[in-house]
BAVO-140877 format. One line per 8 residues: number of its first residue (from 1); their letters; for each residue y, x, z negated of C-alpha. Coordinates in steps of 0.02 Angstrom, whole numbers, always signed. Layout:
N
NUM> a> Y/X/Z  ...
//
This chain:
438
1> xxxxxxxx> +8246/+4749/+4545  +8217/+4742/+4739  +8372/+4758/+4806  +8434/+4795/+5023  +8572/+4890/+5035  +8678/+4859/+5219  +8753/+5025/+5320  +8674/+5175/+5266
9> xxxxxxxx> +8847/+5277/+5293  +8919/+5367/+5163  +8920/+5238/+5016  +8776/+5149/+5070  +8645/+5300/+5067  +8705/+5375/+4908  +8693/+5184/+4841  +8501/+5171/+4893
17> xxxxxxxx> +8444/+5331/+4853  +8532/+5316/+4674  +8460/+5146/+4626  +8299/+5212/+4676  +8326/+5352/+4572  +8332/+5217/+4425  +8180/+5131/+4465  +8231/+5009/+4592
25> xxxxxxxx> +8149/+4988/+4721  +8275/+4983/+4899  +8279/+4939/+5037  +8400/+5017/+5185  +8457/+4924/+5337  +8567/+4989/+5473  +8569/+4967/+5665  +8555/+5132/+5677
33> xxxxxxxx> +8383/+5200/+5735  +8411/+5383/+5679  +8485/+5341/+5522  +8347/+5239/+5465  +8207/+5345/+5541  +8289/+5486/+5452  +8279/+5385/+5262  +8113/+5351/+5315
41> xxxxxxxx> +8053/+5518/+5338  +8154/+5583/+5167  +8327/+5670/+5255  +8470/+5606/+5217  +8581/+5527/+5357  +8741/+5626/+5322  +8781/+5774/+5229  +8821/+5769/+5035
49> xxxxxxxx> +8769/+5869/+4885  +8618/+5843/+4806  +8576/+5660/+4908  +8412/+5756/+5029  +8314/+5799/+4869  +8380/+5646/+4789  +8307/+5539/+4967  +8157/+5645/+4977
57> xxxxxxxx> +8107/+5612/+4825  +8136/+5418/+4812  +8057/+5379/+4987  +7899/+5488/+4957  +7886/+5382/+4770  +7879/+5225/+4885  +8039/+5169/+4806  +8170/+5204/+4963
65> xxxxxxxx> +8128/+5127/+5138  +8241/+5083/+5286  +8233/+4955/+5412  +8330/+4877/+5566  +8284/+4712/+5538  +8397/+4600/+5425  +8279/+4449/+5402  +8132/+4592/+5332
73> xxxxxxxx> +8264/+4641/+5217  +8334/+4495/+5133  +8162/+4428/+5103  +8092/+4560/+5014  +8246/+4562/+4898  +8327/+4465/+4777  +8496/+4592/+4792  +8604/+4629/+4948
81> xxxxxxxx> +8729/+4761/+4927  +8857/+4782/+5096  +8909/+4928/+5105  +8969/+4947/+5282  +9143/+5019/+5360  +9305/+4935/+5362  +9417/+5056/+5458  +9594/+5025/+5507
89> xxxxxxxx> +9666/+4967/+5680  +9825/+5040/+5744  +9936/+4932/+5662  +9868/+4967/+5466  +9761/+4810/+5450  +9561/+4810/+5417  +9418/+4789/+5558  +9314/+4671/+5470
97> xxxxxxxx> +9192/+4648/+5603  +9057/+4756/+5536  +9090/+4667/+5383  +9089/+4474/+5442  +8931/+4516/+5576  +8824/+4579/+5422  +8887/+4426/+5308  +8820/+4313/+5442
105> xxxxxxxx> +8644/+4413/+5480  +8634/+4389/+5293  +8666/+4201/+5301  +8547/+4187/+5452  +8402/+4261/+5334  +8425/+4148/+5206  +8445/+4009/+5303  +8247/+3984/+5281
113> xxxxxxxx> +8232/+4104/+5111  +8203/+3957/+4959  +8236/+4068/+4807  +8465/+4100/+4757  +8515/+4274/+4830  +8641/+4363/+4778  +8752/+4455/+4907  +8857/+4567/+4847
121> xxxxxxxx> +9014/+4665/+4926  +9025/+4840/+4887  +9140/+4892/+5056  +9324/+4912/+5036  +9407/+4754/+5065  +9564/+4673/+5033  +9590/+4553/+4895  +9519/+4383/+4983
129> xxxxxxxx> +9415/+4442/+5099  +9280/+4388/+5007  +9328/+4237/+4983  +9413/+4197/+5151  +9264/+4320/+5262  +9158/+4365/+5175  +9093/+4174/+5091  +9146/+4071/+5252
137> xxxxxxxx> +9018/+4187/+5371  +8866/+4180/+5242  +8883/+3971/+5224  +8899/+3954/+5420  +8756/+4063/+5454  +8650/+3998/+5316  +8698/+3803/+5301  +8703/+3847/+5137
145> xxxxxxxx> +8839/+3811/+4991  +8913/+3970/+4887  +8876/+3951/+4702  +8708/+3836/+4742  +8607/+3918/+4889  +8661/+4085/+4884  +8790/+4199/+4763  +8921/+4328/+4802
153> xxxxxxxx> +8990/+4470/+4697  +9100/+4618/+4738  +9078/+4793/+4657  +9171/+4924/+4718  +9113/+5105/+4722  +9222/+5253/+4654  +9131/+5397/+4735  +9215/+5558/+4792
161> xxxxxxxx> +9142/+5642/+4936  +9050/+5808/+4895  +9031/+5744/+4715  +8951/+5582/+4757  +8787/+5572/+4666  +8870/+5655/+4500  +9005/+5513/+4524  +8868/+5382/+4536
169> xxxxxxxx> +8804/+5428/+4363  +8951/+5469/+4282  +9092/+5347/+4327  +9241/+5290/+4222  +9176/+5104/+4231  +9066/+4982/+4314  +9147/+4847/+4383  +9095/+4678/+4450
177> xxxxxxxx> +9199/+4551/+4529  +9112/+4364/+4520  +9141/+4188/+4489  +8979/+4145/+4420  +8900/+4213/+4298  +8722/+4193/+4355  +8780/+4312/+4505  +8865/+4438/+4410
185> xxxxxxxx> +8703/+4472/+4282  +8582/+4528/+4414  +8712/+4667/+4498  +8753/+4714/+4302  +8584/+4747/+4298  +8573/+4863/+4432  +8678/+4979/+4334  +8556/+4979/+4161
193> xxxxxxxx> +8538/+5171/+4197  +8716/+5206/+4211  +8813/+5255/+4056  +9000/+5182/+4077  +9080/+5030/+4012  +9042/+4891/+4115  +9182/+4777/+4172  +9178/+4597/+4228
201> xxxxxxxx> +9340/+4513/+4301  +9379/+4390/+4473  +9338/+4437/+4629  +9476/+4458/+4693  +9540/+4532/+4538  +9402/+4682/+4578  +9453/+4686/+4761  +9615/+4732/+4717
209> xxxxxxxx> +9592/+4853/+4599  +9495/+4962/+4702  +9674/+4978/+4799  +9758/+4989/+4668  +9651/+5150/+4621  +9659/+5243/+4784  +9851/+5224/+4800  +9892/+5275/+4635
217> xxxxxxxx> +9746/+5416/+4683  +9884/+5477/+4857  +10031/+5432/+4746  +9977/+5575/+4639  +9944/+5697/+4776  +10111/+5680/+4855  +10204/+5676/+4693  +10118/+5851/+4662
225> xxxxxxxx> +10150/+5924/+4819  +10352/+5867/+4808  +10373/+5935/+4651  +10274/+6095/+4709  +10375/+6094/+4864  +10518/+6085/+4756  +10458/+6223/+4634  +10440/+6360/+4768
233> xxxxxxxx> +10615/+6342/+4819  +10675/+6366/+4655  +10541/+6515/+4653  +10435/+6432/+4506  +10256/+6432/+4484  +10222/+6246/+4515  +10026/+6257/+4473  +10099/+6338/+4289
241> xxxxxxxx> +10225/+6189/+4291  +10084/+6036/+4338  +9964/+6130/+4216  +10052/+6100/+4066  +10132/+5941/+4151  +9960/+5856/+4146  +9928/+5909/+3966  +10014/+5783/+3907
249> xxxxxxxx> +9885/+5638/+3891  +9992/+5529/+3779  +10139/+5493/+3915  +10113/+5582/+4073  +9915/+5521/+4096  +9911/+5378/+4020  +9952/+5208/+4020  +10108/+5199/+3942
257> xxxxxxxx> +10210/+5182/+4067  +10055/+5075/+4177  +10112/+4893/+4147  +10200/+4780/+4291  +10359/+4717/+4233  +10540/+4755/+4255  +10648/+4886/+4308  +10671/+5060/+4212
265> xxxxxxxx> +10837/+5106/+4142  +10907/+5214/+3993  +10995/+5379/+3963  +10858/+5458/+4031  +10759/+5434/+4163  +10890/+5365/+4298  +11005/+5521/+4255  +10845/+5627/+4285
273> xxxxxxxx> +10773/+5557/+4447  +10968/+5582/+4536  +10973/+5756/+4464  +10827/+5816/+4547  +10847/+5723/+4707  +11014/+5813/+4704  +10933/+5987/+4659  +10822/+5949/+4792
281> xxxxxxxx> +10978/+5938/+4948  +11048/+6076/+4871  +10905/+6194/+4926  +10888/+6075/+5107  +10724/+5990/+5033  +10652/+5825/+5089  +10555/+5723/+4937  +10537/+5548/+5033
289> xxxxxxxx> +10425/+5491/+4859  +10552/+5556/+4731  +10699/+5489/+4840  +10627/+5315/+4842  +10598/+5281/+4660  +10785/+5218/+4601  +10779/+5133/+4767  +10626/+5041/+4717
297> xxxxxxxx> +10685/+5026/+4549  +10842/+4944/+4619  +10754/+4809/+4714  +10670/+4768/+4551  +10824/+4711/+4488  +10855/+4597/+4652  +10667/+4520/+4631  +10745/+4484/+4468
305> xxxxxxxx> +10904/+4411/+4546  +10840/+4295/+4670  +10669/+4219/+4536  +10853/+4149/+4447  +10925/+4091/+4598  +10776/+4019/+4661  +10782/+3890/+4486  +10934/+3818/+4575
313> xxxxxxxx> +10995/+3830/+4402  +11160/+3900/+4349  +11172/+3894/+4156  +11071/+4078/+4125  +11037/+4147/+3930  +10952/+4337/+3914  +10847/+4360/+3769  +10893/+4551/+3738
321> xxxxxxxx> +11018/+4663/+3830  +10975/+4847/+3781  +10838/+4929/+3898  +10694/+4936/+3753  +10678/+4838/+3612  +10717/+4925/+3448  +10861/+5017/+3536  +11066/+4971/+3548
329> xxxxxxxx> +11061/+5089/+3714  +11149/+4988/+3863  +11176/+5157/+3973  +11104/+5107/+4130  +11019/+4966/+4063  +10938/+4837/+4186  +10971/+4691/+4118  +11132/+4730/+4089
337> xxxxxxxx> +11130/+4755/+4290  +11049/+4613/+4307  +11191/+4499/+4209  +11321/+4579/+4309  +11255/+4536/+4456  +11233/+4344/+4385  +11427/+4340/+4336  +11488/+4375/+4515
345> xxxxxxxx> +11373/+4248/+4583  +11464/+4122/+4452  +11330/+4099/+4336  +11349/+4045/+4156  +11295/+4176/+4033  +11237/+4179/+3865  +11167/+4352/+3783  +11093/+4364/+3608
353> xxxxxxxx> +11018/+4537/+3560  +10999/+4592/+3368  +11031/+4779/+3404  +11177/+4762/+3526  +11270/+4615/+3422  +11260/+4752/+3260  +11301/+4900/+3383  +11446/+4789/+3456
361> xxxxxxxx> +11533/+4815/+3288  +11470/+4971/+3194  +11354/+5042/+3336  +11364/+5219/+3441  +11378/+5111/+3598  +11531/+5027/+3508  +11642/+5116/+3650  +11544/+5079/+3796
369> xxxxxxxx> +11531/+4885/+3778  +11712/+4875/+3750  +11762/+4995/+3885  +11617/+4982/+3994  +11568/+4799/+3980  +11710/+4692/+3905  +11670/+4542/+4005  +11488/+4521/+3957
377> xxxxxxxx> +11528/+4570/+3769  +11620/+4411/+3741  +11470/+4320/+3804  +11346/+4399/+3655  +11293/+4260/+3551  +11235/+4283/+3360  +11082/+4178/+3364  +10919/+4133/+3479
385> xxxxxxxx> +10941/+3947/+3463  +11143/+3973/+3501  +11058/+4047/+3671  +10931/+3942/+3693  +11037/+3787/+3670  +11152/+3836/+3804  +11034/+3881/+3947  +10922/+3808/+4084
393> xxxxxxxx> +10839/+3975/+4112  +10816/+4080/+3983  +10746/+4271/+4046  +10652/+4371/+3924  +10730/+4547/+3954  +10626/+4644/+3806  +10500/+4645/+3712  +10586/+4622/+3527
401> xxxxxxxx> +10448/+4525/+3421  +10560/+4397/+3378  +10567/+4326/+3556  +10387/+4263/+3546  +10431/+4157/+3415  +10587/+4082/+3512  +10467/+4047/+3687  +10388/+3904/+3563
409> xxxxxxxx> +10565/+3845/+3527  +10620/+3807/+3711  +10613/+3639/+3781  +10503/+3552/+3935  +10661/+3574/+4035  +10696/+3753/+4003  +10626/+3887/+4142  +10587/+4059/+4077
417> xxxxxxxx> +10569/+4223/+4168  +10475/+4321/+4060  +10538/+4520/+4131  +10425/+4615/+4000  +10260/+4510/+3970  +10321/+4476/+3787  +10132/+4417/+3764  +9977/+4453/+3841
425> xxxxxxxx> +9915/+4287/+3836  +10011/+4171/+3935  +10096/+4073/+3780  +10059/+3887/+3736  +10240/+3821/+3746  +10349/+3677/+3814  +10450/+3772/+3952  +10404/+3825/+4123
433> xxxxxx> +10334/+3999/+4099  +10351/+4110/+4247  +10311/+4316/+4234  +10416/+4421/+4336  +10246/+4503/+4431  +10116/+4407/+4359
//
C-alpha cells in the first residue's frame, strides 16, 4: 500500500519505518525540517531501540521518505495515518490543535484528489473527537462528504517506549475503529504482516478503549506500589507477595472480575478492603486507591438509587436479593442495600429470589433475615410472575438463569434496570430495557 503517515514523533516514526518494514511503501510528513531531513538521510528522529537500523534500512530500500508538504503527501497515497500529539492543558483536557490543523491540511489536499482516501486517526483522542474534530475539519477543508469523498478510521497504537518496534510486531490485538466497512479493509490491510487478532468495533468504541487501557495500565502501578508501601511497614517482601499475587491468571489477571455492572458485596471482599485500610492507619499509612474503593463501590449503589427514582415510578420488584446468583448469602449484599434504601424513600417492594425464599426457612442465613432484615423478609415473594405482576420497575439484581426467561414475560409498561447484564445481547422483549452502565 502507499500510505503518509502525519508527525513523525514518537508513534509516528516507529509507524513509518514499521510499515515499511512490511513492504509498504511510506511516506513521512512533519513541519519539522530536521525531523524529516533526518528520515531522509536514514537516522531516526528520536531515540528508541532498534528504529535507526530499522529507518536506515527502509529509506535506503526506497520504501521510507519524508516530506513537509501535505498536498505531495496525500496524493501519492491512498492511506493517511495521524499520528500527531495531543497533550494536556492545565486544566486536564486535550490540545487538539495539532490534531484539527492536520485534519484540515488533509481536507485541503483532497479537495482536488478524485480517487476515496482514507484518513485514519491513530493519535490519542477522546471518544468523539473523531467524530465531532476530527470529521467536521476534513469536510470543511475538503467540501467533501464523510462516507462518499473521503473515509475515516481510528486505530490506536499500544506501543511502550523503549520496546516500541517489538510492540509493533507483537501486540495483543489490532484494532480498528470505523463505520464503513470499505474504510476499515484498507487500514486492516496495513497490518497483513502482523500476527495478532484483529479487532473491528465503532469508532468511538476504539477511542475509548485506548483509555480504558492506559488507566487500568496506572491503576495497576499505584495499586502495586500501595500494597508495597503497605508491605514494608509490616516488614514483608512485597515483590515475593505481587510475585505469586500475579500467578494467579484465573482471578487476579483476568477478566473475571472485568465486566461493568453493579456494586460488589459478600462475606468477603467488603470485610477485606476495611481490614486493610484499617491495618493500613494502624502503621500511619496513606493508600488514597485502596481507601477509595468501598467509597466507589458505595456510589454504585446510589447510581442504582436515583436510575429508580428517575422512572418516577414507585411500585419497585427485585429479581434476586443475594449478592451472586447460586448463593443464599445476603451479608453485605447490594441489593439488599439497595432495597433498604427504596423502603425509606416509601417505595413499594416486591422481592422474589429462589435461594433466599428456601434459605428464609431452612437456610444458614435463616438468622440474619429474621434478625437482620425482618422488614424486607415479609416482602419475599414465591414466584417471578407474583413479582412481576406487582411492579412498574422491575431491577434485575443477578444473574440467576431463570431471570432471562421472565425479561420476555414483562409487559410494554414495565421499566427494567438490568444491574448484572443478565444477557449479552440486548433482549427482544416488551419492556423498557435499560442497563445499569451500558
Amino acid at each position: 500500500m502507499n500510505v503518509s503517515v502525519f508527525g513523525l514523533g514518537y508513534v509516528g516514526s516507529v509507524s513509518a519505518a514499521s510499515f515499511a518494514a512490511d513492504g509498504h511503501t511510506v511516506v513521512g510528513v512533519d513541519v519539522n525540517a530536521d525531523k524529516v531531513a533526518s528520515l531522509n538521510e536514514g537516522r531516526s528522529p528520536i531515540v528508541e531501540k532498534g528504529l535507526d537500523a530499522l529507518i536506515r534500512d527502509n529509506a535506503a530500500s526506497g520504501r521510507l521518505r519524508a516530506t513537509t508538504s501535505t498536498a505531495e503527501a496525500v496524493h501519492a497515497t491512498d492511506l493517511s495515518l495521524i499520528c500527531v500529539g495531543t497533550p494536556s492543558r492545565k486544566n486536564g483536557s486535550l490540545d487538539l490543535a495539532y490534531l484539527e490543523r492536520v485534519a484540515e491540511q488533509i481536507g485541503e489536499a483532497l479537495r482536488d484528489k478524485d480517487a476515496y482516501h482514507v484518513v485514519c486517526v491513530r493519535s490519542t483522542v477522546l471518544p468523539g473527537t473523531t467524530h465531532d474534530v476530527v470529521i467536521p475539519a476534513l469536510e470543511r477543508a475538503s467540501g467533501k462528504k464523510y462516507g462518499a469523498g473521503f473515509g475515516v478510521t481510528v486505530n490506536p497504537e499500544f506501543l511502550r517506549e523503549g520496546t516500541a518496534i517489538h510492540d509493533f510486531r507483537n501486540p495483543p490485538l489490532t484494532l480498528v475503529g470505523h463505520n464503513y466497512r470499505s474504510d476499515a479493509e484498507p487500514t486492516q490491510a496495513l497490518y497483513a504482516k502482523v500476527e495478532a487478532p484483529m479487532i473491528t468495533t465503532s469508532i468511538r468504541t476504539a477511542e475509548m478503549i485506548k483509555y480504558a487501557s492506559n488507566t487500568w495500565h496506572a491503576l495497576k502501578v499505584t495499586f502495586a506500589n500501595e500494597v508495597g508501601n503497605l508491605c514494608k511497614r509490616l516488614k514483608i517482601d512485597s515483590h515475593e507477595v505481587m510475585d505469586i499475587f500475579c500467578r494467579d491468571e484465573k482471578l487476579n489477571l483476568s477478566a473475571y472480575y472485568m465486566k461493568p455492572g453493579f456494586a460488589f458485596g459478600g462475606s468477603c471482599l467488603p470485610k477485606d478492603v476495611r481490614a486493610m485500610q484499617y491495618r493500613a492507619k494502624e502503621v500511619d499509612l496513606e493508600m488514597p486507591v485502596i481507601q477509595s474503593i468501598l467509597s466507589s463501590n458505595q456510589l454504585q449503589i446510589q447510581h442504582a438509587i436515583d436510575e429508580i427514582v428517575d422512572t418516577g415510578k414507585k411500585r419497585v420488584g427485585l429479581l434476586g436479593f443475594s449478592f451472586k446468583a447460586g448463593t443464599d448469602d445476603l451479608r453485605e449484599s447490594p441489593i439488599v442495600i439497595l432495597a433498604e434504601a427504596l423502603l425509606g424513600k416509601g417505595y413499594q417492594l416486591c422481592i422474589y429470589d429462589r435461594n433466599v425464599s428456601i434459605a428464609r426457612l431452612v437456610g444458614a442465613n435463616k438468622d440474619y433475615i429474621n434478625k437482620q432484615i425482618p422488614h424486607l423478609s415479609s416482602l419475599l415473594s414465591e414466584s417471578i410472575d407474583e413479582v412481576l405482576d406487582a411492579s412498574d420497575v422491575i431491577v434485575v439484581g443477578n444473574a440467576a438463569p431463570e431471570f432471562e426467561d421472565a425479561l420476555m414475560r414483562t409487559r410494554p409498561d414495565h421499566i427494567i434496570l438490568d444491574l448484572v447484564r443478565v444477557k449479552k445481547e440486548r433482549p427482544r422483549i416488551p419492556a423498557d430495557y435499560r442497563g445499569i452502565c451500558w
